[in-house]
Every structure is written in C-alpha cells, then in structure tokens.
MOPAC internal coordinates of N, CA, C and O (Angstrom, degrees):
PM7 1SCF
backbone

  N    0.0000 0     0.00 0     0.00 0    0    0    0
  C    1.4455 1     0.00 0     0.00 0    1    0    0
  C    1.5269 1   108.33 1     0.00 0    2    1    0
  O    1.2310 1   113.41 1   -51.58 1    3    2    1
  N    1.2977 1   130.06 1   128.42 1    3    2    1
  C    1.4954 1   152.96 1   170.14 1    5    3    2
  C    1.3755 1   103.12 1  -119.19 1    6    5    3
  O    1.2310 1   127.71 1   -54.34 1    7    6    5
  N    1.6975 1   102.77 1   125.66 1    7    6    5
  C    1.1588 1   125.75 1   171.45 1    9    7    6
  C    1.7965 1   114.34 1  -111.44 1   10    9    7
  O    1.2310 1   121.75 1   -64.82 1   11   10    9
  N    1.4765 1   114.26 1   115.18 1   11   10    9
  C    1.4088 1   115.95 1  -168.17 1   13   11   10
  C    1.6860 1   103.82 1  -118.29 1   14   13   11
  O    1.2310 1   121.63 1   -32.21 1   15   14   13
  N    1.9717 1   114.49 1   147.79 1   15   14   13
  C    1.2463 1   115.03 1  -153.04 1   17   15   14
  C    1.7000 1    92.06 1   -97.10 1   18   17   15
  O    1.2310 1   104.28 1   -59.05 1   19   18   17
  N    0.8430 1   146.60 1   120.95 1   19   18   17
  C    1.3876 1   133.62 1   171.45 1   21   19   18
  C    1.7533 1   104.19 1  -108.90 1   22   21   19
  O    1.2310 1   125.83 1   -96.07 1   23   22   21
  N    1.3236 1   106.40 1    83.93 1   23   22   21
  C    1.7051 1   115.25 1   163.90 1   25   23   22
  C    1.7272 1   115.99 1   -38.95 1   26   25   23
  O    1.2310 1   123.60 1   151.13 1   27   26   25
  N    1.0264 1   110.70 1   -28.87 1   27   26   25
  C    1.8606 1   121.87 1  -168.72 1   29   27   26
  C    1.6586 1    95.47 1   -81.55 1   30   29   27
  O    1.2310 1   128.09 1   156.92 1   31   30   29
  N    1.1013 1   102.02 1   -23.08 1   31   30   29
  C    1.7948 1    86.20 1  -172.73 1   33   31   30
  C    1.5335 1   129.39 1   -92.69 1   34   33   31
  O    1.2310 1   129.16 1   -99.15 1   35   34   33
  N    1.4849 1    99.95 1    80.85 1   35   34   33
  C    1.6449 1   124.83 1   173.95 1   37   35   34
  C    1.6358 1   128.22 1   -36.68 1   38   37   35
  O    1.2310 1   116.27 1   126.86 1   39   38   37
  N    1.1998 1   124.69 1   -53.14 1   39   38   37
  C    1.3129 1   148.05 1  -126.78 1   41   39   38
  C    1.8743 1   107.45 1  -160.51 1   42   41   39
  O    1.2310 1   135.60 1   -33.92 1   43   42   41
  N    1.5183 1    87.40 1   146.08 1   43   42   41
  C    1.8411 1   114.00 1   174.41 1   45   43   42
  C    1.8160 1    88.40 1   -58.70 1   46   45   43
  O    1.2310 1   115.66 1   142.11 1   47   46   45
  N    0.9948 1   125.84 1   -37.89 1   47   46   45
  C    1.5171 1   120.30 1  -165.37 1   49   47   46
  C    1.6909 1   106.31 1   -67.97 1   50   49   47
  O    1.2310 1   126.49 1   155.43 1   51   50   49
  N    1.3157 1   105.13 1   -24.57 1   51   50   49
  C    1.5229 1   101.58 1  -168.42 1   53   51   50
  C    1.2834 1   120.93 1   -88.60 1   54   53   51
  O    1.2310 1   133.69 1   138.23 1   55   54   53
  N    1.9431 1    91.15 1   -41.77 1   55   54   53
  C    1.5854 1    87.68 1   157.47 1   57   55   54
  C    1.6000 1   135.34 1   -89.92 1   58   57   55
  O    1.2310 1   123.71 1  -154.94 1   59   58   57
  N    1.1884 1   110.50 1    25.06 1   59   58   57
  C    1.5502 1   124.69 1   155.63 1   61   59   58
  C    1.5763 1    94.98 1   -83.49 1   62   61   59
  O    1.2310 1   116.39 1   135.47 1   63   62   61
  N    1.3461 1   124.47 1   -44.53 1   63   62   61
  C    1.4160 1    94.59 1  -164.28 1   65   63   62
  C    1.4088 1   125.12 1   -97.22 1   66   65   63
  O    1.2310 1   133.48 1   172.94 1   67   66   65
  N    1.5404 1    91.56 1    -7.06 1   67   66   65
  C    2.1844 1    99.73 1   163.70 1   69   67   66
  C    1.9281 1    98.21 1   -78.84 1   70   69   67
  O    1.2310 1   119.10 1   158.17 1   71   70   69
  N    1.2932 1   119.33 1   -21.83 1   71   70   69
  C    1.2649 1    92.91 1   177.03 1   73   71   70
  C    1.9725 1   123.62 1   -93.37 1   74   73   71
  O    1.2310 1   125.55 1   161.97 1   75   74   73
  N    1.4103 1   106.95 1   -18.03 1   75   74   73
  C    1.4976 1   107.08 1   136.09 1   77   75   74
  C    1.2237 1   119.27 1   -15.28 1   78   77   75
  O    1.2310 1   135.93 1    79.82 1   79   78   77
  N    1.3677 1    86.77 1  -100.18 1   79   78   77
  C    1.9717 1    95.39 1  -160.85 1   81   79   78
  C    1.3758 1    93.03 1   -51.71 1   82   81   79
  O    1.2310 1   112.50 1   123.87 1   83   82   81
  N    1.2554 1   131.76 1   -56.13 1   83   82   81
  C    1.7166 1   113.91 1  -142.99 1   85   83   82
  C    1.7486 1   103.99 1   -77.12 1   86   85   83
  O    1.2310 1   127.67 1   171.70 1   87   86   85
  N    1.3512 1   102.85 1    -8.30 1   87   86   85
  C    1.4337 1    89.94 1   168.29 1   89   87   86
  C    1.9944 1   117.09 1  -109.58 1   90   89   87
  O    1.2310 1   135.23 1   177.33 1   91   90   89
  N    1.2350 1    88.13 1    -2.67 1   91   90   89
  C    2.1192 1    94.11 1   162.72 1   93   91   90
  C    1.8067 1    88.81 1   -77.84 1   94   93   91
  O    1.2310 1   115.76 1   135.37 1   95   94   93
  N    1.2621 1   125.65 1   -44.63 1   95   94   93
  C    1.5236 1   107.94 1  -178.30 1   97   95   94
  C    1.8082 1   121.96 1   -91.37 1   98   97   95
  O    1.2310 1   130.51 1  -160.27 1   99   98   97
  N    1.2165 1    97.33 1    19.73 1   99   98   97
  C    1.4030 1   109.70 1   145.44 1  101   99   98
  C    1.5429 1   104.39 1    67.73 1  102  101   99
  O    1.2310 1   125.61 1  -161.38 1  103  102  101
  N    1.8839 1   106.83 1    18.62 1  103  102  101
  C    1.5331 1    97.87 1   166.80 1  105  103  102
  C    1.5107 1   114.96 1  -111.02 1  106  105  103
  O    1.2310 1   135.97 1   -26.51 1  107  106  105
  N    1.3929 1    86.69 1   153.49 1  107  106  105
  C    1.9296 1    99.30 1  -167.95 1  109  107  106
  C    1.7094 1    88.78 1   -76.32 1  110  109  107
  O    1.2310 1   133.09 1   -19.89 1  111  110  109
  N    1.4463 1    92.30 1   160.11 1  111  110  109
  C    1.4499 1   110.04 1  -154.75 1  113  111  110
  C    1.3479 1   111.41 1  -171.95 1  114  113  111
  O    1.2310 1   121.61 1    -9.77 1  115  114  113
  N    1.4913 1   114.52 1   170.23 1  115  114  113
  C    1.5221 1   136.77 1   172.62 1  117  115  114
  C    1.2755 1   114.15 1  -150.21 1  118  117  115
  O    1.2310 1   115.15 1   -25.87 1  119  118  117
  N    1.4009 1   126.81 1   154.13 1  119  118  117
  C    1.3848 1   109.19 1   178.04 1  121  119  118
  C    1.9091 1    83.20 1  -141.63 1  122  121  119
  O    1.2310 1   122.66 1   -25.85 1  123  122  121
  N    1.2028 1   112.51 1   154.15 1  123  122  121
  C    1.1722 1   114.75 1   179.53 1  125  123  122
  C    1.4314 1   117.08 1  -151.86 1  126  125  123
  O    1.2310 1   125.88 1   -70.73 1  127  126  125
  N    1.3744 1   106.31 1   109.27 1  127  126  125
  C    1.7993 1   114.23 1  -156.97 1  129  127  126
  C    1.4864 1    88.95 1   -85.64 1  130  129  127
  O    1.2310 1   100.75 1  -132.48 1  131  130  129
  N    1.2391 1   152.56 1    47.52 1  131  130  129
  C    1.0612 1   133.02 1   174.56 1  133  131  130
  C    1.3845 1   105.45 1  -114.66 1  134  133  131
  O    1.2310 1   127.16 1   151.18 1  135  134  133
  N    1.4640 1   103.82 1   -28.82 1  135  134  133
  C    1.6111 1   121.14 1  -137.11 1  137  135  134
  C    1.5833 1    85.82 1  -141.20 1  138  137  135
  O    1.2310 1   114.16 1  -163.46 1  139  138  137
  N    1.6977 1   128.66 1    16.54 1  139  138  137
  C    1.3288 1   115.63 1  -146.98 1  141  139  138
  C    1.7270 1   115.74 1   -35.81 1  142  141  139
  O    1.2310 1   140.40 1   -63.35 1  143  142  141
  N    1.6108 1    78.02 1   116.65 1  143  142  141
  C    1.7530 1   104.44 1   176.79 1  145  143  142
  C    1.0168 1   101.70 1  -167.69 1  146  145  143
  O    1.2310 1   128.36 1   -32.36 1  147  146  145
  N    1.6310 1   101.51 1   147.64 1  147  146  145
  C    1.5833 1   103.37 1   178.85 1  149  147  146
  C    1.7911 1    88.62 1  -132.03 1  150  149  147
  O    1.2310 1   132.76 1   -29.84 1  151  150  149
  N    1.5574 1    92.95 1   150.16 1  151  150  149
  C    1.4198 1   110.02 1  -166.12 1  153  151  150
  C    1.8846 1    98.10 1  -118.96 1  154  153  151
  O    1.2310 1   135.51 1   -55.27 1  155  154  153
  N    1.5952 1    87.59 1   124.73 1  155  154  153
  C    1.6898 1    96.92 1  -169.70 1  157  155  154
  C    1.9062 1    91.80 1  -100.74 1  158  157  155
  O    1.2310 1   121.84 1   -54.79 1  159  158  157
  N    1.3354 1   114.07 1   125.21 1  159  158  157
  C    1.4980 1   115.77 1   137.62 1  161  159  158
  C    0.7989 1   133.09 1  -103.79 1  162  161  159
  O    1.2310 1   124.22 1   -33.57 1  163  162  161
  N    1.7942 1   109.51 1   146.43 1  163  162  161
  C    1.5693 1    95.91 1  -166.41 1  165  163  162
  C    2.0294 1   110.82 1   137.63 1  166  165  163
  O    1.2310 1   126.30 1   -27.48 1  167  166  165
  N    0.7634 1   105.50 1   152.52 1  167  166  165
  C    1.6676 1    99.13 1   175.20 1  169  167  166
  C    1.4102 1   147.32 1   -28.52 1  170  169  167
  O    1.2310 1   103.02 1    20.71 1  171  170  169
  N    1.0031 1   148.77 1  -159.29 1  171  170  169
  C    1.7383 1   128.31 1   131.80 1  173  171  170
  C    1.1867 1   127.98 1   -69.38 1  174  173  171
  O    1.2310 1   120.55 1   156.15 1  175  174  173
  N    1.5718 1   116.56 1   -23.85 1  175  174  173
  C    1.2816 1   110.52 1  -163.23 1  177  175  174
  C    1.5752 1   100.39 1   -90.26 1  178  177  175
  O    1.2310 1   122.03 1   159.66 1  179  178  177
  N    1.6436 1   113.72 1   -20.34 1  179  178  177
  C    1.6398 1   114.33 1   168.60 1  181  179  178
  C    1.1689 1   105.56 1   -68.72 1  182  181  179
  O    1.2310 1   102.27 1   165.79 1  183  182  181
  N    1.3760 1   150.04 1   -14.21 1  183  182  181
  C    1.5197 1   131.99 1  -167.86 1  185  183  182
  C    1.4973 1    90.69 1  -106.61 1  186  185  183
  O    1.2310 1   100.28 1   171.14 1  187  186  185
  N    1.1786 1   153.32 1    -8.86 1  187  186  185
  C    1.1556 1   153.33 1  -107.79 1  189  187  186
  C    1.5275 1   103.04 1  -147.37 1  190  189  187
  O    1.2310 1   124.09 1   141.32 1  191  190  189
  N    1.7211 1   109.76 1   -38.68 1  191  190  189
  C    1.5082 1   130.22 1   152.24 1  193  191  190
  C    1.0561 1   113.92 1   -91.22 1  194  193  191
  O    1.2310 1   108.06 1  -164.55 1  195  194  193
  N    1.5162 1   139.91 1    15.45 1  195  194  193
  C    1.3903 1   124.44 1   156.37 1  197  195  194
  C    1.0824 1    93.88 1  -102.58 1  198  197  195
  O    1.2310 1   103.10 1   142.27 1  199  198  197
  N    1.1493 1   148.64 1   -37.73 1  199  198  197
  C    1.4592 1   145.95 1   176.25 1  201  199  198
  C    1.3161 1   121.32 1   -19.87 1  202  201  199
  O    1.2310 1   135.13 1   118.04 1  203  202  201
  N    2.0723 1    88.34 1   -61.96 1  203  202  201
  C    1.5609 1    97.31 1  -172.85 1  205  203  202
  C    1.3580 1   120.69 1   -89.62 1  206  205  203
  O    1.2310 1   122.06 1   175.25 1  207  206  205
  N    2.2154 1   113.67 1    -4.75 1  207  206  205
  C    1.4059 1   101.37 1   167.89 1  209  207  206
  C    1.7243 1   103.60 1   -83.33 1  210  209  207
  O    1.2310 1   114.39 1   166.99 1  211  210  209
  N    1.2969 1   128.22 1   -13.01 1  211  210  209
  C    1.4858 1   126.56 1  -174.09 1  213  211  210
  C    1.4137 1    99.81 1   -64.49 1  214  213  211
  O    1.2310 1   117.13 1   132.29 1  215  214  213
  N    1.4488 1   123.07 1   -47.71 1  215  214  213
  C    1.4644 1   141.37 1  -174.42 1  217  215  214
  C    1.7251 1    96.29 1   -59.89 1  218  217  215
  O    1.2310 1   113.28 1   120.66 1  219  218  217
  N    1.4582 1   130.31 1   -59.34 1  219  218  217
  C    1.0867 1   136.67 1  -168.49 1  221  219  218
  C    1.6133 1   115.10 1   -64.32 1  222  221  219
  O    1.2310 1   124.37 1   166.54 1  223  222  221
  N    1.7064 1   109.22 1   -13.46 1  223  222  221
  C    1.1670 1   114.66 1  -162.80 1  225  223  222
  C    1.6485 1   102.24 1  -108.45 1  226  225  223
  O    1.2310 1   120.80 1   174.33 1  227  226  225
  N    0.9749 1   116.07 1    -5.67 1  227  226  225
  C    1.4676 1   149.25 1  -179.23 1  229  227  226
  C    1.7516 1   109.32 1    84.24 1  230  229  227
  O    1.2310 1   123.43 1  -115.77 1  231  230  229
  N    1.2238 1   111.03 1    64.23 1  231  230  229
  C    1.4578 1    99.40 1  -174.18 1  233  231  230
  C    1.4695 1    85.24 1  -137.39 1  234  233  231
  O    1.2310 1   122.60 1   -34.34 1  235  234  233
  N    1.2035 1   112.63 1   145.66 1  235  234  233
  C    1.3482 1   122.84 1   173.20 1  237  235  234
  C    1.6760 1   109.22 1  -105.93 1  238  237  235
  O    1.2310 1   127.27 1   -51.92 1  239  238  237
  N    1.3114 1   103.62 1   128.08 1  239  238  237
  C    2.0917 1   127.27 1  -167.27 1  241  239  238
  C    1.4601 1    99.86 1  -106.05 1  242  241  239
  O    1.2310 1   118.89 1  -102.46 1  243  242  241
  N    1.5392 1   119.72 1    77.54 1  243  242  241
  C    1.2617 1   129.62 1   135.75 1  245  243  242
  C    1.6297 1   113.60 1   -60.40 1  246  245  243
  O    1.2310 1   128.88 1   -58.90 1  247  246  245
  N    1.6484 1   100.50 1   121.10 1  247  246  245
  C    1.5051 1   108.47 1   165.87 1  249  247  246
  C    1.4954 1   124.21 1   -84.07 1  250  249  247
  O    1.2310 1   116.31 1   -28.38 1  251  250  249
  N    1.4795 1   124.61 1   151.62 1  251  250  249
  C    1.1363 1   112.51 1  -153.58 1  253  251  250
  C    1.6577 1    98.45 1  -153.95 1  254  253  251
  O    1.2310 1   120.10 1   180.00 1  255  254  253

C-alpha cells in the first residue's frame, strides 16, 4: 500500500475524476478529499501507474 499527497485536489469533481481513470485502469484505490490523498493497493508497478495517470490528470502524487 502507497499513500500519495495530491495538493491539486479541491473538489467532489476531482475525485470523481482520479477515481475514473484509476478504476478504467483497474487499480484498487481510495481517494480521500479530506486529507487529499489517494491510497494505491497493490504492487509497485500499481502505484507507479497511478502516478503517471495522477500526473496525466494534472495532479501531482507526492508519497507520504
């Protein structure tokens, strides 16, 4: 389990749309607008592709 800080994530809208993609790419997950962080389970190579759709989504994935 990897827990990443995403400062950019404002809004119910954002985490609808980190939980989109990360669940079209089929990784288990949490997203938590309180504390924005989203919590990857799962391997390296699953935290490793949320990274780069968080990055793609414009959110920057500080691990923490």
């Amino acid at each position: 389990m990897k827990t990443f800080k995403c400062e950019e994530m404002m809004c119910n809208h954002c985490v609808s749309r980190i939980d989109t993609a990360l669940n079209e790419a089929k990784i288990d997950h949490k997203v938590d607008l309180e504390t924005k962080t989203v919590t990857i389970e799962g391997c390296e190579n699953c935290a490793a592709k949320a990274v780069e759709i968080l990055d793609d989504l414009g959110f920057s994935a500080v691990e923490v």
